[in-house]
Structure formats: structure tokens, C-alpha cells
C-alpha positions in Angstrom: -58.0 134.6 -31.9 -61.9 134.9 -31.4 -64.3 138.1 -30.9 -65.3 139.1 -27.9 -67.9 136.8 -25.9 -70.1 139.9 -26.1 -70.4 138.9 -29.7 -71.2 135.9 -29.7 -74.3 134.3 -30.0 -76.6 132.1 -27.0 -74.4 132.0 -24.5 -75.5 130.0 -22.0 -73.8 133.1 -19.2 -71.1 130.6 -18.8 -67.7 131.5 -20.2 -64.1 129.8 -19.9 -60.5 130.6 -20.8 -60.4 133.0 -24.3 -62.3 131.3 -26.5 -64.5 128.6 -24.8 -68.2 129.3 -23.9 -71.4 126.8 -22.7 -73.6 127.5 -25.5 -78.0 127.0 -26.3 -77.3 124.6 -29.0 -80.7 123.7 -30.2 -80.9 125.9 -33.1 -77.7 124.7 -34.0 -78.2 121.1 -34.3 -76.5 120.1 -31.4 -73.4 120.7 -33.0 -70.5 123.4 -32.1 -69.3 123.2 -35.9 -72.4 124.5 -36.9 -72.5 126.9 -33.5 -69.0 128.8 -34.4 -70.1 129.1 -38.0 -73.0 130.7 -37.8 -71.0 133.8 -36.4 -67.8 133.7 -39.0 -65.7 131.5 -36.5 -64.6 127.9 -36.9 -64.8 125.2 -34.5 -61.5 123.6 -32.7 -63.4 122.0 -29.8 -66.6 120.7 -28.5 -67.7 118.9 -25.1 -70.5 118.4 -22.6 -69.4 119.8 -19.4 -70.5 118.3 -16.0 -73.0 120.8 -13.9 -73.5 123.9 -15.9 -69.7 125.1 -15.7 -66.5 124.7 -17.4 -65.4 121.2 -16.3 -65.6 118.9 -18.9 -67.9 115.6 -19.0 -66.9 114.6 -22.1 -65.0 115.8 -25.5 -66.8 115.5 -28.9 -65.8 116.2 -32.1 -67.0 119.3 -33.5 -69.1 117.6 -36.8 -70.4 115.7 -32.9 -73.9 115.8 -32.4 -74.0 116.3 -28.5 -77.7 115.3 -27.8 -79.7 115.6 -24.4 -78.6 118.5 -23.6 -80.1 122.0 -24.1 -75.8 123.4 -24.3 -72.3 122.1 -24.5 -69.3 123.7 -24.4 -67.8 125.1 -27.9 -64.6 126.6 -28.4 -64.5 128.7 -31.5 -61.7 131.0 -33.1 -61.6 133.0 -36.3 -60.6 131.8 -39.6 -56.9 131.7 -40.3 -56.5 132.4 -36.5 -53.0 130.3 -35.1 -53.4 126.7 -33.3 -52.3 128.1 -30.3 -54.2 131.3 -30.1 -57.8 129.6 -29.3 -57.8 127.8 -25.3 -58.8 124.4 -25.4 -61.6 122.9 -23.6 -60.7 121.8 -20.0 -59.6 118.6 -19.1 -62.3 116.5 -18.4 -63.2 116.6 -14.6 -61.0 113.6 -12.5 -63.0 110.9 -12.1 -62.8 109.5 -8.3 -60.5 106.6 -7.6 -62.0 103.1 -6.3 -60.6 102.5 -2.8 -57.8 100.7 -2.5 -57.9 97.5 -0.3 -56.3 98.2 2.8 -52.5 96.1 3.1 -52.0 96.3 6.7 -52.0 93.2 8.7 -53.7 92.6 11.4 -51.7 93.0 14.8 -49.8 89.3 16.1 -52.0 89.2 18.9 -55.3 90.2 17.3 -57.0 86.5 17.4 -55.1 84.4 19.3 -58.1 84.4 21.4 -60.1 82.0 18.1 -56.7 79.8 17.7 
């Protein structure tokens, strides 16, 4: 599927699943295509995650430049390896629901008092 995390390279000390890792991308253009390459792997998914972790801002593709970041999220697996050897990213994180406006009435003898 992928080598070891000990292997590879920048590492932000953030790993998730088997083959998913928050990576220093600046030498690598920004870009996880370019990041799994550069170690004999090939890319099969790219994101910004939210807070330094494994939940997932955004997805990119990984030819993506991902800029303003120092690291993204890259998920990388060798050559030849099967589709469904390699984790994909995370979901991205749930993004919180707008309250709902409330559908109770209001008692019968609430404002009989401005009638």
C-alpha cells in the first residue's frame, strides 16, 4: 500500500489512517503530487485540514496548489499499489447547522392582555 510513515519525508508529526500524513509542503510547491513523488509514491489525495489534525477543511486535487499554508494533508501510496489499499482523506469536518426557527406557537392565552 505505502511505506512506513517512518519513511517518509516532512512530516508535519501528524499522521491519519494508513496512508495519510499533514506534510511541510514548501519545498514541494504546495503540491502533494509533487510531495508523494519525491519518495517513489504517487498521490491519490490532497486536502487542507482544519487545526493542525486530521479533519479535513477542504479536498484538492493532487496537481492542486494548496497555498497559505506551511502543510496539507497528502495521502500517498506506491505505484501499482490497489485503489483500495491507500485510506482516503477524511471527510471534511461538519460544518454547523443554522438554527432553525422555532414552530411552536405561542400559548392561547399569551396576549390576550394587548387584544
Amino acid at each position: 500500500c505505502c511505506s512506513e510513515f517512518g519513511q517518509w519525508p516532512q512530516v508535519d508529526n501528524v499522521t491519519c489512517g494508513q496512508c495519510t500524513a499533514l506534510v511541510l509542503t514548501e519545498q514541494y510547491g504546495g503540491r502533494c503530487d509533487r510531495y508523494c513523488e519525491s519518495f517513489g509514491h504517487e498521490c491519490v489525495g490532497a486536502a487542507e485540514e482544519v487545526n493542525e489534525d486530521c479533519n479535513v477543511k477542504y479536498s484538492a486535487r493532487c496537481d492542486q496548489v494548496i497555498s497559505g499554508t506551511s502543510d496539507m494533508l497528502c495521502s500517498c501510496r506506491l505505484p501499482g499499489a490497489a485503489d483500495t489499499c491507500s485510506s482516503l482523506l477524511p471527510a471534511p469536518a461538519p460544518q454547523p447547522s443554522p438554527p432553525q426557527p422555532s414552530t411552536t406557537a405561542p400559548p392561547a392565552d399569551c396576549c390576550s392582555e394587548f387584544g
